[in-house]
PyMOL CGO cylinders between C-alpha atoms (Angstrom):
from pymol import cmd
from pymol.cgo import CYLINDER

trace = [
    CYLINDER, -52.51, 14.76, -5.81, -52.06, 11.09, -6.53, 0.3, 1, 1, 1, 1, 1, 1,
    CYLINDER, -52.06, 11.09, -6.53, -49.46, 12.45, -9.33, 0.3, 1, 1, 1, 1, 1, 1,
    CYLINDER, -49.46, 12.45, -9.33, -47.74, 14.72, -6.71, 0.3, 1, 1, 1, 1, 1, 1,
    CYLINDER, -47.74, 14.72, -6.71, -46.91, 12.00, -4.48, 0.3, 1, 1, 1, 1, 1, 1,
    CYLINDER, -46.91, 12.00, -4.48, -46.05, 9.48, -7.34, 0.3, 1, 1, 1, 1, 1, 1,
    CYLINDER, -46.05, 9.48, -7.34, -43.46, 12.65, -8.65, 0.3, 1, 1, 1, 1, 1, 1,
    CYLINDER, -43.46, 12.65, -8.65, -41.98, 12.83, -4.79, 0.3, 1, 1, 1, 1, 1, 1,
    CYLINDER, -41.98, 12.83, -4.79, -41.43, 9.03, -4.31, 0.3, 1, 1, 1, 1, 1, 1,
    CYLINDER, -41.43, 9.03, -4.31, -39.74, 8.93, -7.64, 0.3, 1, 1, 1, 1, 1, 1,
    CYLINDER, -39.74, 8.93, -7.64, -37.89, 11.75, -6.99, 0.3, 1, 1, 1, 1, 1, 1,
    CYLINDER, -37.89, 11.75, -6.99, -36.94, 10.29, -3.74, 0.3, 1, 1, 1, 1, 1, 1,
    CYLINDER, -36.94, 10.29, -3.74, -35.71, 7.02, -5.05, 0.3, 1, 1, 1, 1, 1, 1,
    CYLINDER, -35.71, 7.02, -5.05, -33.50, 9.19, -7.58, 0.3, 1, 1, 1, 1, 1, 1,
    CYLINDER, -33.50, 9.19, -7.58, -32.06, 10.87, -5.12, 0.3, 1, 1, 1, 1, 1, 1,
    CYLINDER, -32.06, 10.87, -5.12, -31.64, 7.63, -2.86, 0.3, 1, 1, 1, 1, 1, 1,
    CYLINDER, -31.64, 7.63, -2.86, -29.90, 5.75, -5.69, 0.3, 1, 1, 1, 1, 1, 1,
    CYLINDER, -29.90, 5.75, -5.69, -27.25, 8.23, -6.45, 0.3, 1, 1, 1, 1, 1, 1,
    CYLINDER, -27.25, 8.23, -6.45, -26.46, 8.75, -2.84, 0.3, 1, 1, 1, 1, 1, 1,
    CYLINDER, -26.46, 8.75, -2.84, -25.65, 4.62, -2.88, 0.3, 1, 1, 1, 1, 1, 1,
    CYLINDER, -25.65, 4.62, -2.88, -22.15, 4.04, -3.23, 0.3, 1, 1, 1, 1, 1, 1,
    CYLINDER, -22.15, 4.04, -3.23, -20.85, 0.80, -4.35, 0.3, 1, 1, 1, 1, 1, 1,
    CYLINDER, -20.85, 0.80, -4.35, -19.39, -1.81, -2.00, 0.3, 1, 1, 1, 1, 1, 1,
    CYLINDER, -19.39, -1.81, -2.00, -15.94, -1.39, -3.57, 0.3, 1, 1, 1, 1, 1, 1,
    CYLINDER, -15.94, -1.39, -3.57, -16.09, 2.49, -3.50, 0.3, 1, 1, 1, 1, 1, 1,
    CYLINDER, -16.09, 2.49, -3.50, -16.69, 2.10, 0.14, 0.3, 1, 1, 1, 1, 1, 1,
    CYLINDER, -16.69, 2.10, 0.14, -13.45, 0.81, 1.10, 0.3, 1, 1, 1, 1, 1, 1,
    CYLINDER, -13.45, 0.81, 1.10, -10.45, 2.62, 2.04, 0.3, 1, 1, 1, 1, 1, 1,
    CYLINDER, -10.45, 2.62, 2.04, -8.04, 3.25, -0.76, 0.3, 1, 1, 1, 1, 1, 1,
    CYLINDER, -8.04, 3.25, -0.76, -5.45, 2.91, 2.14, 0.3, 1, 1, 1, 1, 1, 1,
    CYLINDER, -5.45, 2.91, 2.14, -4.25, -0.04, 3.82, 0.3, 1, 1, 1, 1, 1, 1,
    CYLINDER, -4.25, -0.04, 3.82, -2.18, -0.89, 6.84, 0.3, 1, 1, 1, 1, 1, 1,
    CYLINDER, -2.18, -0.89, 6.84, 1.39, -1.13, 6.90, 0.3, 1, 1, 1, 1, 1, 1,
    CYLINDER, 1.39, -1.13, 6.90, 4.09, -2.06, 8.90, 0.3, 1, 1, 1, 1, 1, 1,
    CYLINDER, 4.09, -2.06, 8.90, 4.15, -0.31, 12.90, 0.3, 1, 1, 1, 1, 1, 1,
    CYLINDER, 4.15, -0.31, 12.90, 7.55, 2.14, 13.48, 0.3, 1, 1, 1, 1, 1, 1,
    CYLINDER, 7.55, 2.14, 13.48, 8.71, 3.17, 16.90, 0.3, 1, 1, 1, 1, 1, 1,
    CYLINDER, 8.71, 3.17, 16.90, 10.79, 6.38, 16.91, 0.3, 1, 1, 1, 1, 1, 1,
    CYLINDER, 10.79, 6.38, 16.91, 12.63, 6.89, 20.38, 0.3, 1, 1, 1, 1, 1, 1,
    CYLINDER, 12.63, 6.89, 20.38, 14.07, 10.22, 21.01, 0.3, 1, 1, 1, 1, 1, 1,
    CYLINDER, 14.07, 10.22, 21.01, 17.84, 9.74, 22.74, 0.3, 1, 1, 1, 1, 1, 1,
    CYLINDER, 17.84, 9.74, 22.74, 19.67, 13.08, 24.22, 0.3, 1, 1, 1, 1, 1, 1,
    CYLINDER, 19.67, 13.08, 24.22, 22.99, 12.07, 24.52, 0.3, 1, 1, 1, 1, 1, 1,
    CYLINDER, 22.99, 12.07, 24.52, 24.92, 13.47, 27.37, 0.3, 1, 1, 1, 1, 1, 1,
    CYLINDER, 24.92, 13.47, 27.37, 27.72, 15.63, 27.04, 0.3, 1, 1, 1, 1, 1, 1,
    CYLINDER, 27.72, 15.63, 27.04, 30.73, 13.98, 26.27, 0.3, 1, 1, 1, 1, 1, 1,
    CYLINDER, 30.73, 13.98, 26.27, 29.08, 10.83, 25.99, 0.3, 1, 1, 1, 1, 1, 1,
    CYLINDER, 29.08, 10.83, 25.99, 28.48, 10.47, 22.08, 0.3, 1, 1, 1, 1, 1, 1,
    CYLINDER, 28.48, 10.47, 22.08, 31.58, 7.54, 22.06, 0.3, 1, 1, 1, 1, 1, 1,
    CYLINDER, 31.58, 7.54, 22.06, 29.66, 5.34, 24.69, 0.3, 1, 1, 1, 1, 1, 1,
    CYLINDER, 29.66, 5.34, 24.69, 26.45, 5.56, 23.47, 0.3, 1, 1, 1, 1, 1, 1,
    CYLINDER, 26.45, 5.56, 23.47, 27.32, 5.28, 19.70, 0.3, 1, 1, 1, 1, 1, 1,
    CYLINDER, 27.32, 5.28, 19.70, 29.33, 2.10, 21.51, 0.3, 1, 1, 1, 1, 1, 1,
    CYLINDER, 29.33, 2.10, 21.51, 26.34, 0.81, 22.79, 0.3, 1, 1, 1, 1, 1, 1,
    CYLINDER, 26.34, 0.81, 22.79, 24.68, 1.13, 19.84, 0.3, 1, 1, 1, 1, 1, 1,
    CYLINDER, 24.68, 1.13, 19.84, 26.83, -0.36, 17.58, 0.3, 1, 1, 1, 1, 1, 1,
    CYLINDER, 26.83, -0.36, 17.58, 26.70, -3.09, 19.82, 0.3, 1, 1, 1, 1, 1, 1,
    CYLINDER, 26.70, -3.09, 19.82, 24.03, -4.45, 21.74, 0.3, 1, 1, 1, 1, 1, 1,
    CYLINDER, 24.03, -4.45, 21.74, 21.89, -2.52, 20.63, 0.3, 1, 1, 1, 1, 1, 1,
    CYLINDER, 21.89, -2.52, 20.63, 22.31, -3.94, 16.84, 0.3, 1, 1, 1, 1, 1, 1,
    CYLINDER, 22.31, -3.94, 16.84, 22.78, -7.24, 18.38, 0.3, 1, 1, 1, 1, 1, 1,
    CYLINDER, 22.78, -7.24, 18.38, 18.66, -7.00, 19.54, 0.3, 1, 1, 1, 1, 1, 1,
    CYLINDER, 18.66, -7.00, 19.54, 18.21, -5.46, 16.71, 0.3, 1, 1, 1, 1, 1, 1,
    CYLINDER, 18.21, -5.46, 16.71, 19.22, -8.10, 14.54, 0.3, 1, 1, 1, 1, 1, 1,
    CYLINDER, 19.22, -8.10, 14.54, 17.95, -10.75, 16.41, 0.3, 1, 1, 1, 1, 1, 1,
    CYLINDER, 17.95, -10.75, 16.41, 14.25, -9.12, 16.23, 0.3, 1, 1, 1, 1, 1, 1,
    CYLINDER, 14.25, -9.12, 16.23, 15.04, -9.92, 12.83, 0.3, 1, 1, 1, 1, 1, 1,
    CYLINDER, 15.04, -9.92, 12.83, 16.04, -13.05, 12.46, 0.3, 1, 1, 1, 1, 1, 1,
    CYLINDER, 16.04, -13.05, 12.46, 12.98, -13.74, 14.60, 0.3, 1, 1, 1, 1, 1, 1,
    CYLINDER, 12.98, -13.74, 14.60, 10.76, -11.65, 12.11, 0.3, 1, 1, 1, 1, 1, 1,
    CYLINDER, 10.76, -11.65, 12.11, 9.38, -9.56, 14.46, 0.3, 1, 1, 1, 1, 1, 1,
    CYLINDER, 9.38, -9.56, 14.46, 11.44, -6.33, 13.29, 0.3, 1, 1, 1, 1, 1, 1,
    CYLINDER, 11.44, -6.33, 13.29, 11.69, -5.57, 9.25, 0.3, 1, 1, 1, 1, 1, 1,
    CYLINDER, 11.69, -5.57, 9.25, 14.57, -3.15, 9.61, 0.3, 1, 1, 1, 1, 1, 1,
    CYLINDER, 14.57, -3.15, 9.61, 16.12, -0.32, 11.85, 0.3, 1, 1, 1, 1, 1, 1,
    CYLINDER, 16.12, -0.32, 11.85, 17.66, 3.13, 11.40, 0.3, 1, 1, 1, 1, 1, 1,
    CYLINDER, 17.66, 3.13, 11.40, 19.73, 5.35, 13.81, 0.3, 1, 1, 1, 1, 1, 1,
    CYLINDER, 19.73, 5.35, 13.81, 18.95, 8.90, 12.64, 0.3, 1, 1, 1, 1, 1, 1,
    CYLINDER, 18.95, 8.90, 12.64, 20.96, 11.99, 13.88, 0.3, 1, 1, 1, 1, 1, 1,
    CYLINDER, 20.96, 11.99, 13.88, 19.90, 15.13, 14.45, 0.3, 1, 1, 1, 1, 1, 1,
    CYLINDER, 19.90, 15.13, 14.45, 21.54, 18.06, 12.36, 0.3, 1, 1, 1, 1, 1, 1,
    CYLINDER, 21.54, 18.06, 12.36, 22.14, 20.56, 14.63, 0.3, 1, 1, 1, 1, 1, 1,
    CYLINDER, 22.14, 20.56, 14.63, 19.71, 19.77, 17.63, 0.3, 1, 1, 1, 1, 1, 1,
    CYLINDER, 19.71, 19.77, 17.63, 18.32, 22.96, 19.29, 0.3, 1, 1, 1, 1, 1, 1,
    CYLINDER, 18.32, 22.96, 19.29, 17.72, 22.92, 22.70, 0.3, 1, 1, 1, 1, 1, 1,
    CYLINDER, 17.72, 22.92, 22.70, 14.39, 20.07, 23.83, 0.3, 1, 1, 1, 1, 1, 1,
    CYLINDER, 14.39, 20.07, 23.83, 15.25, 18.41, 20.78, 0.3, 1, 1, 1, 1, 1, 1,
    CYLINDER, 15.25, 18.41, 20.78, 16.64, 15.28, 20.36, 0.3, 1, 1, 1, 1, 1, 1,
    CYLINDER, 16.64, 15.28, 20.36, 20.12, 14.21, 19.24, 0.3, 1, 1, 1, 1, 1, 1,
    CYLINDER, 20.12, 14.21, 19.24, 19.50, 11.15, 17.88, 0.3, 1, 1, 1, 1, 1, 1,
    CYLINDER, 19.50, 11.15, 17.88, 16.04, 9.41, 16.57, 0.3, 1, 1, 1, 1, 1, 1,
    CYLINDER, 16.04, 9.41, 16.57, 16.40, 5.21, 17.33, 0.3, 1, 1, 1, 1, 1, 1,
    CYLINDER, 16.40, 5.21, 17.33, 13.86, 4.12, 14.14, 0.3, 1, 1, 1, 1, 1, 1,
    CYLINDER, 13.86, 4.12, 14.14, 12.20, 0.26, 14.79, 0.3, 1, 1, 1, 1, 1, 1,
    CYLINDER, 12.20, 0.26, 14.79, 10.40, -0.81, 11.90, 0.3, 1, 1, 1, 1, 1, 1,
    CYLINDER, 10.40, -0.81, 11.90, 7.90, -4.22, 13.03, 0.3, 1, 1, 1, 1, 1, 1,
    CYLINDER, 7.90, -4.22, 13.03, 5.76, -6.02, 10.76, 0.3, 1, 1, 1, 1, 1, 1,
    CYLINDER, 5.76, -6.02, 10.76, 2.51, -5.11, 12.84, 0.3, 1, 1, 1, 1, 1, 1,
    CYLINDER, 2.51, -5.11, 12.84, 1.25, -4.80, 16.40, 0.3, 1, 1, 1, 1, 1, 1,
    CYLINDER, 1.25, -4.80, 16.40, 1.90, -7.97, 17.82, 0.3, 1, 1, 1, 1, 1, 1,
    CYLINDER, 1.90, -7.97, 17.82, -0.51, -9.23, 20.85, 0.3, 1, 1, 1, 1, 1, 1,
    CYLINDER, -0.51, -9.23, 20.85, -0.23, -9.35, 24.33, 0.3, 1, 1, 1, 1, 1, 1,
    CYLINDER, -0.23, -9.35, 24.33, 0.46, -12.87, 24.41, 0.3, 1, 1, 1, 1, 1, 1,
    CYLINDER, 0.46, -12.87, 24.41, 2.60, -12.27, 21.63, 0.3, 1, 1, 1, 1, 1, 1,
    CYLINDER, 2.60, -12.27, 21.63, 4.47, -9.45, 22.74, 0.3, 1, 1, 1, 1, 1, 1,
    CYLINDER, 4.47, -9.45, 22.74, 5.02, -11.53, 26.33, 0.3, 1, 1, 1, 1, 1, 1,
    CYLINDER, 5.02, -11.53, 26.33, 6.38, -14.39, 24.47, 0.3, 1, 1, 1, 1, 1, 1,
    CYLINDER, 6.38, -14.39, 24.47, 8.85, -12.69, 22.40, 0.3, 1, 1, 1, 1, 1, 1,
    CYLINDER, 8.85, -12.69, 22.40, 9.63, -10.78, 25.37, 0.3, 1, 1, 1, 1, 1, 1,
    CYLINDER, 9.63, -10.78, 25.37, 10.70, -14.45, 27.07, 0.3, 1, 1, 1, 1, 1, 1,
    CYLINDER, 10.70, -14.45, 27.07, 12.24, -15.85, 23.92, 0.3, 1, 1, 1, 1, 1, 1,
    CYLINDER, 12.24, -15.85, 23.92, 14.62, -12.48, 24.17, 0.3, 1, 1, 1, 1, 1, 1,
    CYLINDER, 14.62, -12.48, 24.17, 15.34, -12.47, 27.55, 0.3, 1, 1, 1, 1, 1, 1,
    CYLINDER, 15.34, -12.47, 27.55, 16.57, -16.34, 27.04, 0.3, 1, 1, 1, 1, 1, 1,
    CYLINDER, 16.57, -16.34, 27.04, 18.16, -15.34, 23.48, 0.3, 1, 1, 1, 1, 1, 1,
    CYLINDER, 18.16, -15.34, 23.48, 20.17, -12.23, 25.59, 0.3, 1, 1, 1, 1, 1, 1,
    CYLINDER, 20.17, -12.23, 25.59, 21.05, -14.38, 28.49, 0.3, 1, 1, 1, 1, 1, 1,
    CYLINDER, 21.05, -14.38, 28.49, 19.27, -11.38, 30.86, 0.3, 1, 1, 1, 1, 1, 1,
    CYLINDER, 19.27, -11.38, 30.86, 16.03, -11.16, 32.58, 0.3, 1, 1, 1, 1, 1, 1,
    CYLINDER, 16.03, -11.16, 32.58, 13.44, -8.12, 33.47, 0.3, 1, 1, 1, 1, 1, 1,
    CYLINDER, 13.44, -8.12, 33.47, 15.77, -7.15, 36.59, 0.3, 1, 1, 1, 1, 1, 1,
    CYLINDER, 15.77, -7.15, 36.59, 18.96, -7.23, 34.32, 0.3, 1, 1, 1, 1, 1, 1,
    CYLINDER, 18.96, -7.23, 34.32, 17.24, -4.98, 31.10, 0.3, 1, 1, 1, 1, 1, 1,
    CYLINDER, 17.24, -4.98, 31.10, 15.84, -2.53, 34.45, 0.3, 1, 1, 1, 1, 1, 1,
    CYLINDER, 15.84, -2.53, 34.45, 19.76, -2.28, 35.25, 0.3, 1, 1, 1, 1, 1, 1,
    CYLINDER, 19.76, -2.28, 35.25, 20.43, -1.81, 32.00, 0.3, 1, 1, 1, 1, 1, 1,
    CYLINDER, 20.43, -1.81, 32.00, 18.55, 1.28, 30.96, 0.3, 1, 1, 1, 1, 1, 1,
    CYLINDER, 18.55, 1.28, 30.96, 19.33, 2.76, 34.27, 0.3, 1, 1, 1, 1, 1, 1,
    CYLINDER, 19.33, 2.76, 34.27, 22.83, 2.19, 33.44, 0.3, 1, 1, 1, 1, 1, 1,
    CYLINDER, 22.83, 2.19, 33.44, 22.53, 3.95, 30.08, 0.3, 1, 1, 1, 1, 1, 1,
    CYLINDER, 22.53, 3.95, 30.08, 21.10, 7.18, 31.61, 0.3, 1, 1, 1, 1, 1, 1,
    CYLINDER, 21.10, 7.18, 31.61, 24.23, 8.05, 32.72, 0.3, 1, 1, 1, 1, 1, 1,
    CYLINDER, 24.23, 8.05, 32.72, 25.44, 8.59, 29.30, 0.3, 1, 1, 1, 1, 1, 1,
    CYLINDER, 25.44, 8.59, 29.30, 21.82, 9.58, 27.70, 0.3, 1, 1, 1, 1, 1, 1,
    CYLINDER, 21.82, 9.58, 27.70, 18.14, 10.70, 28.36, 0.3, 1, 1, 1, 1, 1, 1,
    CYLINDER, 18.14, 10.70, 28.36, 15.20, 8.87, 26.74, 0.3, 1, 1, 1, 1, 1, 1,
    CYLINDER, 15.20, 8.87, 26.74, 12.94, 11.77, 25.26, 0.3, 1, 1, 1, 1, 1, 1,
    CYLINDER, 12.94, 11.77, 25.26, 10.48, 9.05, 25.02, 0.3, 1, 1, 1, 1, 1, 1,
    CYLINDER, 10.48, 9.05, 25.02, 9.03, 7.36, 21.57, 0.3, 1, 1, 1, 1, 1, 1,
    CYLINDER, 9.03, 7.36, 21.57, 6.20, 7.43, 19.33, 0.3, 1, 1, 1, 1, 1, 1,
    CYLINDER, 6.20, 7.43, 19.33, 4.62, 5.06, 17.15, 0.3, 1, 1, 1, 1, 1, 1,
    CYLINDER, 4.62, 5.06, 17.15, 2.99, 5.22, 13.88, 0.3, 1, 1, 1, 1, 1, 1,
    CYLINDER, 2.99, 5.22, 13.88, 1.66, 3.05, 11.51, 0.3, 1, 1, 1, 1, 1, 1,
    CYLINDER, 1.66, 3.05, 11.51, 2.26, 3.09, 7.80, 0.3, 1, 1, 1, 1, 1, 1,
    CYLINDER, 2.26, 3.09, 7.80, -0.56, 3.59, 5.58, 0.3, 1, 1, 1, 1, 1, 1,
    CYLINDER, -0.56, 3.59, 5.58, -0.21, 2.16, 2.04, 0.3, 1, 1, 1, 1, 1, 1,
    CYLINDER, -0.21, 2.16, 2.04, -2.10, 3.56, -1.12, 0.3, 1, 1, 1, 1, 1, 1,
    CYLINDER, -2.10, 3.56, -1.12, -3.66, -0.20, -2.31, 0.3, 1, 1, 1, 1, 1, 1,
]
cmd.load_cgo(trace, "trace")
């Protein structure tokens, strides 16, 4: 009996010790990357020269200030091939470094507002002034995961 119980805990400890995984193995093979923000834009009909206007003004002139600030890595304006209908025509890509803080985000937000000459009211005008020549589909994020 004594031999039985002897076999079990040994048996048990076997078993134990192959089921422990190393510290290292234990880690994710993955790490985190940068943060992307898609935004889905429906231009209006007939609007594609405004819009593409805005874009390839203010809009790049944010842009490129995010940058110079480091807060954005890089930007894309993606068009849809043939949208069907619900989708969008084109995909606004944002590309930040990582997912800044509260207090962080609020101070950029300031530093931008001073930067653009505008305030809260002024970027509310704004977009409602841009839905007359486009719909926000809304925007996703997503965070890049990179094989270490």
């Amino acid at each position: 009996m004594k031999m039985m119980k002897s076999f079990y805990a040994g048996a048990a400890l076997l078993v134990a010790a192959t089921m422990a995984v190393p510290a290292a193995a234990q880690e994710s093979p993955l790490k985190r990357g940068s943060v992307w923000v898609a935004s889905r834009i429906d231009v209006l009909p007939g609007q594609n020269p405004a819009y593409t206007d805005y874009l390839a003004t203010q809009w790049k002139k944010e842009m490129e200030w995010g940058k110079a600030q480091g807060y954005i890595l890089s930007y894309r304006i993606l068009s849809t091939n043939h949208a069907r209908n619900g989708e969008p025509d084109i995909i606004l890509l944002i590309e930040y470094k990582d997912y800044a803080s509260a207090a962080e985000r609020e101070a950029a937000s300031k530093r931008f507002n001073e930067a653009m000459k505008t305030d809260r009211i002024k970027n509310a005008a704004a977009n409602l002034d841009r839905e007359k020549i486009r719909t926000s589909m809304g925007s996703t994020e997503y965070q890049e995961w990179v094989v270490k």
